[in-house]
Every structure is written in structure tokens, then in C-alpha cells.
C-alpha positions, 0 to 999 in steps of 0.5 A: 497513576496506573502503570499502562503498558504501550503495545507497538505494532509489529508486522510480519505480513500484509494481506492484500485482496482487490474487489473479490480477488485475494492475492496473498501475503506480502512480506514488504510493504512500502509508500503508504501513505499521503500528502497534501499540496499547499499553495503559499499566499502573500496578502498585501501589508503582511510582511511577516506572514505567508498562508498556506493554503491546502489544496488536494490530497496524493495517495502515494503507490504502494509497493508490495514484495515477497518470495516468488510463491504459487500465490504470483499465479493470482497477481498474475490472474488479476493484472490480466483482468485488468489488461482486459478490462480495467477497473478501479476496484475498493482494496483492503491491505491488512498488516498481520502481527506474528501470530498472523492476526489482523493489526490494521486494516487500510481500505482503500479506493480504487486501486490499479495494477501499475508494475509487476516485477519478477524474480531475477534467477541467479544461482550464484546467490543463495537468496530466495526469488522475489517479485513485486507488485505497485499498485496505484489508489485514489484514497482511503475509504477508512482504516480500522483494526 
């Protein structure tokens, strides 16, 4: 059997654009994903078995965080469109391995601004200042390399 090498997927960044808005790379990357309710069905005579039945799918938000960079002026550009007039646009959050080439790409649908959140200055901590950035979506249009 020929030895084959697994190759696991190691991300540094993940570049996030909305519609034709690209608003940087993030350094964290947190609530991908979703689940699927079920509803649980007794039938009559089947003591030993429940059903489960799926009923809809949630997208859960994802939250995206960095160091506070000259990129924060595009997050800020795009919330403010969407203060104006929202729009549910198609966005594409791609996770770039240490070389910075794309590893997987999420397509997802409809996505929203839901909380933006600056920096916290405090000189008695050498850290570097950080914002965040959750973002609400109604799905995924697909996922690809």
C-alpha cells in the first residue's frame, strides 16, 4: 500500500470581502458553522423508538478579529453603507495557510453587519489594539479550494 502523506490545514489568516467590498485579513476566525433542529416524534405502539425529524438548518455568526490596522477604515465604510441602506450581499471568507495561498473558501449568503467592536487603549499592557467584527449570514452558496 502506497505511504500517503495527510496534509492538514493550517491557517494564518482569513480574507473576508461582502459584495464587491474586500475588508482585509483577520486573524481569528470563530462560529462557522451550523445545525440542524430536530423535532422528536412518538408514534403510537413504538415504545422503543423516538423519531427525529430535521426541521431547518441555522447558520451560526461568525466573528472575525485582528490588530487594529488602516484596514478597519473598510469595515467601517461597508457598516456605514449598510446603516444607510442595508443589503443582504453574497460574501466570500477564505482561510490563507502560512504562505498566505487560499486553503478553503466559504461562499456564503446574505451576509449582515451585526456588532463591530473597537480597540480597548490601555498603556499599561503592551498588547496590540484589537477590533472585531460579527457578521450574521443565511447560508452557504458552497465551499471550495
Amino acid at each position: 500500500m502506497p505511504d500517503q502523506a495527510q496534509h492538514f490545514a493550517v491557517s494564518s489568516l482569513f480574507q473576508l470581502t461582502i459584495g464587491t467590498s474586500e475588508l482585509g485579513t483577520f486573524t481569528s476566525c470563530e462560529g462557522l458553522g451550523c445545525s440542524m433542529d430536530v423535532e422528536e416524534r412518538t408514534e403510537g405502539g413504538m415504545n422503543g423508538r423516538v423519531w427525529h425529524l430535521p426541521t431547518r438548518l441555522r447558520y451560526s455568526n461568525v466573528t472575525l478579529g485582528r490588530p487594529l490596522t488602516k484596514d478597519t477604515v473598510l469595515v467601517w465604510a461597508w457598516i456605514q453603507q449598510q446603516i444607510d441602506k442595508p443589503v443582504r450581499m453574497p460574501g466570500q471568507l477564505v482561510a490563507l495557510g502560512p504562505d498566505r495561498k487560499p486553503i478553503v473558501r466559504w461562499l456564503l449568503d446574505g451576509v449582515l453587519p451585526v456588532r463591530w467592536s473597537g480597540p480597548s487603549f490601555d498603556t499599561d499592557q503592551s498588547l496590540p489594539a484589537r477590533e472585531t467584527l460579527e457578521i450574521a449570514h443565511d447560508g452557504f452558496l458552497g465551499v471550495t479550494i
